[in-house]
N, C-alpha and C positions, 0 to 999 in steps of 0.2 A: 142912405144905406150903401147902394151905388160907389159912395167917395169909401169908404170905410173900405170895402175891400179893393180899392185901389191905393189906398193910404197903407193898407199892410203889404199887397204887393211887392208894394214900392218900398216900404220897410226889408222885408223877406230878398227883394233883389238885392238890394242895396248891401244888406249884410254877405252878403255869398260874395258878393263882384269886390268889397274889401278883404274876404277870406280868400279869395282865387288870386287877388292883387298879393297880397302878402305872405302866401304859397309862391307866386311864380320869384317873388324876391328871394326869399328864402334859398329854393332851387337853384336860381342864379348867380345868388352870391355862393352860393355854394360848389356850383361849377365852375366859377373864374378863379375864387381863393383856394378851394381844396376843401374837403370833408372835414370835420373834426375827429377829435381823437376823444370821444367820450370815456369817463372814469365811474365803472359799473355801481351801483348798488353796493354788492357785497366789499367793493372795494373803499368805498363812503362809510360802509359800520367800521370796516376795521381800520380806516383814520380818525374817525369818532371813537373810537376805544381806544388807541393809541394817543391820541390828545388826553384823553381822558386819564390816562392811564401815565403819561410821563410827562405831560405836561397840565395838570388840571388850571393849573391860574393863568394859562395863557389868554390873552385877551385879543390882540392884533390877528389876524389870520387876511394873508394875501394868497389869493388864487393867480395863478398869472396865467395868460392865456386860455380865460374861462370859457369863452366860446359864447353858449347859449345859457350860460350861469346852472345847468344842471347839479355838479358836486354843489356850488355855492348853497343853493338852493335847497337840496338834501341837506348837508351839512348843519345849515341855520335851523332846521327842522331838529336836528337830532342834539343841536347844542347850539341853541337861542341867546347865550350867554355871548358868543364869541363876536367880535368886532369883524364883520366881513370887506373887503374890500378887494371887486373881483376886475381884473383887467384884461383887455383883449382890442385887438389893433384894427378890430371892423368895427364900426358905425352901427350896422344891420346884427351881424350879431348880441352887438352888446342893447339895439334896439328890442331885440324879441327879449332878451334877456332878464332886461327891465320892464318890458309888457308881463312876461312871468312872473315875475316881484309882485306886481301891482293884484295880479287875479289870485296870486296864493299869499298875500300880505303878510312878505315876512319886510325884514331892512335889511337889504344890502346894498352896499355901493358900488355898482358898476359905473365902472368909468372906459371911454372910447380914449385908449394911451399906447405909445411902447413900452413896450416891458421895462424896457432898456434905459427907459428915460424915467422910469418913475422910481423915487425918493423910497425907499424899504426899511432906513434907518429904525422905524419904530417898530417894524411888523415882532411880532413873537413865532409864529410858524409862516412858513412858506412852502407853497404847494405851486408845483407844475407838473404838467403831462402835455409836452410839445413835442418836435418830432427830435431828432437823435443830433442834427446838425447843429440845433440852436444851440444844446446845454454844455459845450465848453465857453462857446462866449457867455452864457448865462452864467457858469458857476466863476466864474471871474468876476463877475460885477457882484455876485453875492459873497465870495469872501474878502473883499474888501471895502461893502456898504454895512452887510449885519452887523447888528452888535453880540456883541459876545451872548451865546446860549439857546439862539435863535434856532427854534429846527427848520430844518430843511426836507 
């Protein structure tokens, strides 16, 4: 009897000391890289309406600079249909990201990439929300990768 409540214990420790480990990452990587720039709720329905709405047959959908895959993740909720492929240049983020995939089982593919370096040739829409600096280099690289009808 004895072992058993040392067996859960030790369960019970064990789970908090991997929660408090992956809190202080989190935190960290957060303090060295910078916060994210989350994209709300209400602003997830009305690009879900808006796909929906001028682009219904889109299939390709790249997130770039997805963070902690939130839009992704709403998104694939509200249009299951769409091909997601989320990118973002942390390790840690795109780990929690994908641990979120796993516990709300949708499919998406996050990948730990630069933006900059990844191939958009096939995307149908293209979504970012980065900071103000990046998007002239960015919109460079996209009108001369997309193909023609691609939203942005």
């Amino acid at each position: 009897m004895i072992f058993l409540v040392y067996f859960f214990l030790f369960l019970i420790f064990g789970f908090f000391a991997v929660a408090l480990i992956l809190f202080l990452v989190l935190a960290i990587e957060s303090l060295v890289r910078g916060h994210d720039l989350p994209t709300s709720k209400r602003a997830t329905r009305a690009l879900a309406g808006a796909i929906q709405k001028y682009s219904p047959d889109a299939r390709i959908f790249y997130d770039l600079g997805c963070a902690h895959g939130t839009l992704s993740l709403r998104l694939k909720k509200i249009l299951p249909r769409l091909e997601i492929y989320a990118i973002d240049n942390s390790a840690v983020r795109v780990f929690f990201a994908k641990l979120k995939t796993k516990i709300l089982q949708r499919k998406i593919n996050f990948y730990k990439r630069d933006i900059f370096k990844t191939d958009l040739r096939d995307a149908d829409i293209v979504y970012t929300y980065l900071w103000y600096d990046l998007m002239p280099i960015l919109e460079k690289k996209l009108q001369k990768e997309l193909k023609q009808g691609t939203i942005v």
